[in-house]
C-alpha positions in Angstrom: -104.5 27.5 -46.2 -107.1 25.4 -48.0 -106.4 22.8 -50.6 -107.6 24.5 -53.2 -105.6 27.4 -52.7 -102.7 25.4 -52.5 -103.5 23.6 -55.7 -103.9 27.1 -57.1 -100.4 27.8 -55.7 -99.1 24.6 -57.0 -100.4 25.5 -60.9 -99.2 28.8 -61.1 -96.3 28.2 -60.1 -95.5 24.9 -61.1 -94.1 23.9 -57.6 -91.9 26.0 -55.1 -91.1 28.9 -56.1 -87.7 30.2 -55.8 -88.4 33.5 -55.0 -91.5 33.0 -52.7 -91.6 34.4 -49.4 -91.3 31.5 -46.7 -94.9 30.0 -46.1 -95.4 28.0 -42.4 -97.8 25.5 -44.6 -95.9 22.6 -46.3 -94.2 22.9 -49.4 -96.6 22.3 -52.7 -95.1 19.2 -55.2 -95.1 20.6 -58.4 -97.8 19.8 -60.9 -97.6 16.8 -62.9 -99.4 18.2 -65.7 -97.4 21.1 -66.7 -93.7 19.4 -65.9 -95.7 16.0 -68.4 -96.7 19.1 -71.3 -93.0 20.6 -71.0 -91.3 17.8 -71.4 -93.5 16.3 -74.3 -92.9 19.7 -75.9 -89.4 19.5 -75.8 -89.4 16.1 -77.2 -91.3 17.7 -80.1 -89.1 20.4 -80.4 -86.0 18.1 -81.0 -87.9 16.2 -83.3 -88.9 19.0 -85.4 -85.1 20.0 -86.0 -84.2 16.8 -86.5 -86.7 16.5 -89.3 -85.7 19.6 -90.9 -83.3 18.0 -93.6 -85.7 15.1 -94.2 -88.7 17.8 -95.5 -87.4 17.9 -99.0 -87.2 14.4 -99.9 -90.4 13.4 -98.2 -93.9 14.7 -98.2 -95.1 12.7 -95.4 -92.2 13.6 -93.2 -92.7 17.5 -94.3 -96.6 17.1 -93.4 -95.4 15.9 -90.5 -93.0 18.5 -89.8 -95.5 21.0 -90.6 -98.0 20.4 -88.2 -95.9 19.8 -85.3 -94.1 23.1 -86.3 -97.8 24.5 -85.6 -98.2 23.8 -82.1 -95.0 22.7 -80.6 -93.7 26.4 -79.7 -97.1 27.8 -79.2 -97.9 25.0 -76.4 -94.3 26.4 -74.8 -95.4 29.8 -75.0 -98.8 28.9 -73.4 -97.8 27.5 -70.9 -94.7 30.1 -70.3 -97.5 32.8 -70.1 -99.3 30.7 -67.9 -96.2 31.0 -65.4 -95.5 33.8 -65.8 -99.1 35.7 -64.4 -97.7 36.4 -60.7 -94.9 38.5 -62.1 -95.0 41.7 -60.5 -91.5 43.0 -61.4 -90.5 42.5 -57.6 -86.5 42.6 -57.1 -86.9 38.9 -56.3 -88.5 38.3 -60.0 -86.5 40.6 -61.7 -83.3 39.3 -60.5 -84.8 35.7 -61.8 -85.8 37.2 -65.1 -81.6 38.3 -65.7 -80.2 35.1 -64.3 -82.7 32.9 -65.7 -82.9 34.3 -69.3 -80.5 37.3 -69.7 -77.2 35.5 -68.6 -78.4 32.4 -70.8 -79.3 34.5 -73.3 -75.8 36.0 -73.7 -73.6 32.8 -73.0 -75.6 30.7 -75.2 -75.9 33.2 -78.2 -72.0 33.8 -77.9 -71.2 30.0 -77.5 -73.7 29.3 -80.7 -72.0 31.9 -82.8 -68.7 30.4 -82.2 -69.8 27.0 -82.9 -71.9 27.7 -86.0 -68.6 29.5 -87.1 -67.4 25.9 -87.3 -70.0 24.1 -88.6 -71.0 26.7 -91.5 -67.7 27.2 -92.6 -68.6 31.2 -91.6 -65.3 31.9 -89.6 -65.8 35.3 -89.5 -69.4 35.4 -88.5 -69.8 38.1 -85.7 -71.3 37.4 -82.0 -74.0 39.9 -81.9 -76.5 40.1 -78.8 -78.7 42.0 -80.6 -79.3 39.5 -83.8 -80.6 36.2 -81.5 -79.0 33.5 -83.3 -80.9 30.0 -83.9 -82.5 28.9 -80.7 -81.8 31.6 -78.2 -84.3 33.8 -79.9 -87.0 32.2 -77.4 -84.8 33.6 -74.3 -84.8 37.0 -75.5 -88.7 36.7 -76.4 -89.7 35.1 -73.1 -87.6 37.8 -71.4 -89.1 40.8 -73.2 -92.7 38.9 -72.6 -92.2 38.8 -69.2 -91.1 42.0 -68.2 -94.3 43.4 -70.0 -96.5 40.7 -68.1 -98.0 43.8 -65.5 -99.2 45.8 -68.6 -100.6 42.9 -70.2 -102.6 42.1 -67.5 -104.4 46.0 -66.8 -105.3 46.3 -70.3 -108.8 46.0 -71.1 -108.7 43.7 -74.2 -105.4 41.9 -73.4 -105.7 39.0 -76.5 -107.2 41.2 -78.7 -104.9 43.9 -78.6 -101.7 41.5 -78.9 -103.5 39.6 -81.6 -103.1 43.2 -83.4 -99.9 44.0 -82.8 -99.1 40.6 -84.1 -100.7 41.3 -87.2 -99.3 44.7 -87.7 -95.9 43.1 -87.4 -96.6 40.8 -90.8 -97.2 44.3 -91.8 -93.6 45.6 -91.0 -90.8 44.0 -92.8 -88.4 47.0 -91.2 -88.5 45.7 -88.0 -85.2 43.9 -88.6 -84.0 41.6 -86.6 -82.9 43.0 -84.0 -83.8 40.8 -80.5 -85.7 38.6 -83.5 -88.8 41.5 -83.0 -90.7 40.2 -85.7 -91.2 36.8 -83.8 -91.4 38.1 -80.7 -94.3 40.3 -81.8 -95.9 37.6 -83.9 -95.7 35.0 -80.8 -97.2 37.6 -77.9 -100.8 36.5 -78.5 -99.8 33.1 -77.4 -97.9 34.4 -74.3 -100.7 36.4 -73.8 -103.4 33.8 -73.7 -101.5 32.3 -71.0 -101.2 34.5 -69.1 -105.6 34.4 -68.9 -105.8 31.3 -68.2 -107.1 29.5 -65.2 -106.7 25.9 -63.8 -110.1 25.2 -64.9 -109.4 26.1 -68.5 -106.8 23.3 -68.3 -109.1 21.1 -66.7 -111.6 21.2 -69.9 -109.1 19.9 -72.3 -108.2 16.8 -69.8 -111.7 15.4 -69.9 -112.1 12.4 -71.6 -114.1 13.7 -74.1 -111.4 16.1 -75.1 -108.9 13.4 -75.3 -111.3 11.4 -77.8 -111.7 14.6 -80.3 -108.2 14.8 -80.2 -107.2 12.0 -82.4 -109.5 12.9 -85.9 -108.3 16.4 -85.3 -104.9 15.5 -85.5 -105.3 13.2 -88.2 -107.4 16.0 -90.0 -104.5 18.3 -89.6 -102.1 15.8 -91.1 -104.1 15.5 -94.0 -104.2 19.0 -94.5 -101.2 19.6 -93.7 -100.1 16.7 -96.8 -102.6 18.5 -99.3 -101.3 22.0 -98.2 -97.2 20.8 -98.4 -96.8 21.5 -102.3 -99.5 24.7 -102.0 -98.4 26.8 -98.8 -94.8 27.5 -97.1 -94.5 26.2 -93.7 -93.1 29.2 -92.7 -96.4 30.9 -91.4 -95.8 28.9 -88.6 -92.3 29.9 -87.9 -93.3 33.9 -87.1 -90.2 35.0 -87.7 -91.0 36.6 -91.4 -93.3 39.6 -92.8 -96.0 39.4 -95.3 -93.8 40.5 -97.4 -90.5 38.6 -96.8 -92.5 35.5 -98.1 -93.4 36.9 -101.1 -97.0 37.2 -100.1 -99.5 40.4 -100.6 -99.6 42.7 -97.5 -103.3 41.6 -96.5 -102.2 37.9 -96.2 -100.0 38.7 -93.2 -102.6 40.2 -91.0 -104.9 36.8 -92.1 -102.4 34.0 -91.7 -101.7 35.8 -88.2 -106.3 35.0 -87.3 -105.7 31.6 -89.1 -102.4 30.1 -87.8 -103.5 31.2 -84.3 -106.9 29.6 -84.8 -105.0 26.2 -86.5 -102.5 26.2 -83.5 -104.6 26.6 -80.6 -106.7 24.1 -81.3 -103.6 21.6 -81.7 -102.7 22.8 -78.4 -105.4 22.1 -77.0 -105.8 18.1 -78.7 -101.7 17.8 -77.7 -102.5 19.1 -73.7 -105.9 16.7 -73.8 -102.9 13.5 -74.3 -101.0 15.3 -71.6 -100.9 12.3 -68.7 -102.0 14.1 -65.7 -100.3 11.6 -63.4 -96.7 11.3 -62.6 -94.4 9.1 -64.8 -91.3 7.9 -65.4 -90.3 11.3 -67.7 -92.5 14.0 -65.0 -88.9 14.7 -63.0 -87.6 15.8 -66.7 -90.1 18.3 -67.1 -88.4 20.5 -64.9 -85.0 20.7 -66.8 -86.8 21.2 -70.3 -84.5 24.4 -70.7 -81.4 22.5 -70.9 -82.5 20.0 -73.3 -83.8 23.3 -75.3 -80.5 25.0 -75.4 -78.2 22.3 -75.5 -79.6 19.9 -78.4 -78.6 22.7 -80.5 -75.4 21.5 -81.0 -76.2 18.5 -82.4 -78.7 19.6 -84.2 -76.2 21.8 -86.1 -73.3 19.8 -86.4 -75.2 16.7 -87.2 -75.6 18.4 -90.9 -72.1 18.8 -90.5 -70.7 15.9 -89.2 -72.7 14.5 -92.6 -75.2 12.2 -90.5 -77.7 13.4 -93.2 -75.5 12.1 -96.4 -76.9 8.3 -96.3 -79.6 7.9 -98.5 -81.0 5.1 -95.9 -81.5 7.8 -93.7 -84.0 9.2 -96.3 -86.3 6.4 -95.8 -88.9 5.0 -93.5 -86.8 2.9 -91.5 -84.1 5.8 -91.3 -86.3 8.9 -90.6 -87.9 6.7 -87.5 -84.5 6.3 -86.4 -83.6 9.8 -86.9 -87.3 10.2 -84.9 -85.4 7.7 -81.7 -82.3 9.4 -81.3 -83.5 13.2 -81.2 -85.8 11.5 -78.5 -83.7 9.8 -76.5 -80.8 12.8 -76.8 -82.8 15.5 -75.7 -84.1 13.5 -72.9 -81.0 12.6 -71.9 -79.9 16.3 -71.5 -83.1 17.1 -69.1 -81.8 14.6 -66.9 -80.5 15.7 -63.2 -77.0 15.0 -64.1 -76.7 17.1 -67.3 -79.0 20.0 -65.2 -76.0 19.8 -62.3 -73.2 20.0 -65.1 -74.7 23.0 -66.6 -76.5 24.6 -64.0 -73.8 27.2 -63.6 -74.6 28.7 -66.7 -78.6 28.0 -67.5 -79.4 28.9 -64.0 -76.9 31.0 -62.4 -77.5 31.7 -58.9 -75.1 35.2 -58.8 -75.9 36.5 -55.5 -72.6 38.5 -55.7 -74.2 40.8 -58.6 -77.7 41.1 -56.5 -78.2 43.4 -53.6 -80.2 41.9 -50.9 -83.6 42.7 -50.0 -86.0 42.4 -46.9 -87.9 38.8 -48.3 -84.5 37.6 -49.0 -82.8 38.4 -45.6 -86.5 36.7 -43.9 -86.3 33.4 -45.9 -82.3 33.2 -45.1 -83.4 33.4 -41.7 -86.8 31.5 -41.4 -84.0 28.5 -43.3 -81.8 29.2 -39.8 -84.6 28.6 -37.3 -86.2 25.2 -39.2 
C-alpha cells in the first residue's frame, strides 16, 4: 500500500480503526491535525459555558461568547462528518454507532436529569430519552447524522439539499423537541459538508497564507459581533429555535440559516488554519474529547449552583480570565488517559455480550492469535 493511501487511511479515520478489518501493512498513527482541532474545540466548548453567566454583565465577554458560540460546534460537526464518510452501516459500524453514542446517550441523559433535579431545585423533573437534555443533544444528533451518512452521500446535491431542510426547519416550530429535531435539522448542513470533504480541502486552510487572513477576520468578527450584541440574539447560533420561537418573521429563519452558515464556516476555516499540524503536548487529548464533552457538564451546572458565580470579582477582568483558566485546565484534565480509563465503561462500552459475532470479527480475533 502506498503512502498516500495510507495517509488517506490515516485522515479518514483519524488513526486505527476499531472496526477495520486486519491490514498485513503497519498500523497508521493517527493524525495530528484532527486529534489538535478536537481538542482545541473542546477547550472552546467549555469556555463558552463557562462564559454563559458572565454575558449579561459584560459586552466584551458576550461578544466574545457570541462568536465562539458561532463556530465552536460547527468545527465539531465538520469534522464529525468528516469521520464519519466510510460509514457503510456494516454490523461492525452499527454496533459502534449504539455503544458509542446510543448507550451514552441514555446513561448520560438519565444521569443529567437526576443531577439537574438537584441543582435546579426541579425534583420532580422527568428522565425522558426522547427530550435530549443539555449536552447530550449532540449524541443523539451525531447518531441520527450518522446512520443517514449512505443517503447523504448518493444524493445528487448533498449540501444543497440539507442546507434546505435546514431552512425549512426555522420554518417549523412544531417539530418539538423530541431527539432536539430542530437542531439536529438546523446543524445537518455542517455534518454534511464533512462528509465532502477531502484531505486537500484541509490542506488549503493550513497554508500560511490562510493562517495570516485568519487574524483580521477574527478580529473583524469580534467587532461585529460587539456592534451586533445589543441589536441581534445570539441564539441564531445555537440552532435549537424556529423563526418563530425568537420572535422573528417567518422569512428570517430560512436567511439567518444562508447567513450563519456563511459567518461560521468561514470561522472554521480561520480557527482550523491555527490548528498546529504537528504533535504537541495536548495531541494525546484529542482522542478523549468526548469525555471532557460529557463530563464538564456537571460543573458547568452546579457551578451556578454551588454559587461560584455570586462574587462580583468574578464579574470583572481579572475574574472572567480566571473563570477562562479553570474551564481550561478542567476540561483538559477530564480528556486525560486516567479520567478516559475511569469512565470508559460507560462512554465507550465494549458490550460484546449484546453483539452477535460476525465473519470480520471472528478473522481479526484470529489474525490477533497468529501475530
Amino acid at each position: 500500500m502506498s503512502e498516500d493511501t495510507l495517509r488517506m487511511r490515516a485522515a479518514v479515520t483519524g488513526g486505527t480503526e476499531r472496526n477495520a478489518p486486519p491490514v498485513t501493512e503497519p498500523a497508521v498513527r493517527r493524525d495530528a491535525f484532527f486529534d489538535n482541532a478536537k481538542y482545541l474545540a473542546i477547550v472552546l466548548v467549555a469556555i463558552g459555558h463557562s462564559w454563559e453567566p458572565l454575558r449579561d454583565g459584560s459586552r466584551a465577554a458576550y461578544a466574545l461568547y457570541m462568536v465562539v458560540y458561532a463556530f465552536h460546534m460547527p468545527a465539531f460537526i465538520v469534522i464529525s462528518g468528516y469521520f464519519s464518510r466510510s460509514f457503510d452501516a456494516g454490523p461492525g459500524r452499527i454496533r459502534r454507532l449504539f455503544t458509542g453514542l446510543a448507550v451514552p446517550y441514555v446513561v448520560f441523559e438519565t444521569a443529567y436529569t437526576l443531577f439537574t433535579r438537584w441543582t435546579d431545585q426541579e425534583p420532580d423533573r422527568p428522565v425522558s430519552l426522547l427530550d435530549p437534555l443539555y449536552l447530550t443533544w449532540f449524541l443523539a444528533a451525531l447518531f441520527i447524522w450518522r446512520l443517514t451518512t449512505p443517503v447523504w452521500q448518493r444524493v445528487r446535491w448533498p449540501l444543497p439539499t440539507a442546507l434546505v431542510v435546514a431552512m425549512l426547519a426555522t420554518l417549523s416550530p412544531s417539530i418539538g423537541n423530541d431527539l432536539d429535531l430542530q437542531r439536529t435539522l438546523q446543524f445537518l448542513p455542517y455534518f454534511v459538508l464533512g462528509l465532502l470533504l477531502r484531505p486537500e480541502h484541509f490542506r488549503l486552510v493550513r497554508r500560511r497564507a490562510a493562517r495570516i487572513v485568519a487574524v483580521p477576520v477574527f478580529a473583524g468578527a469580534l467587532a461585529v459581533a460587539y456592534w451586533a450584541v445589543p441589536r441581534m440574539s445570539g441564539a441564531w447560533f445555537y440552532h435549537r429555535d424556529s423563526a418563530e420561537e425568537l420572535a422573528a418573521p417567518s422569512w428570517y429563519g430560512p436567511v439567518m440559516t444562508l447567513v450563519t452558515f456563511g459567518c461560521s464556516l468561514l470561522l472554521v476555516a480561520c480557527f482550523l488554519a491555527w490548528v498546529p499540524g504537528r504533535r504537541a503536548w495536548f495531541t494525546a487529548l484529542g482522542a478523549g474529547t468526548l469525555y471532557g464533552y460529557l463530563l464538564h457538564g456537571f460543573v458547568a451546572q452546579g457551578s451556578k449552583y454551588w454559587g461560584w458565580y455570586e462574587p462580583a470579582w468574578v464579574h470583572r477582568p481579572l475574574g472572567e480570565i480566571l473563570v477562562t483558566v479553570v474551564a481550561a485546565v478542567l476540561v483538559t484534565a477530564l480528556c486525560t488517559p486516567p479520567v478516559r480509563r475511569v469512565f470508559r465503561w460507560v462512554i465507550e462500552p465494549e458490550m460484546a455480550w449484546a453483539f452477535r459475532r460476525d465473519a470480520r470479527d471472528q478473522a481479526r480475533e484470529r489474525n490477533a492469535v497468529r501475530a
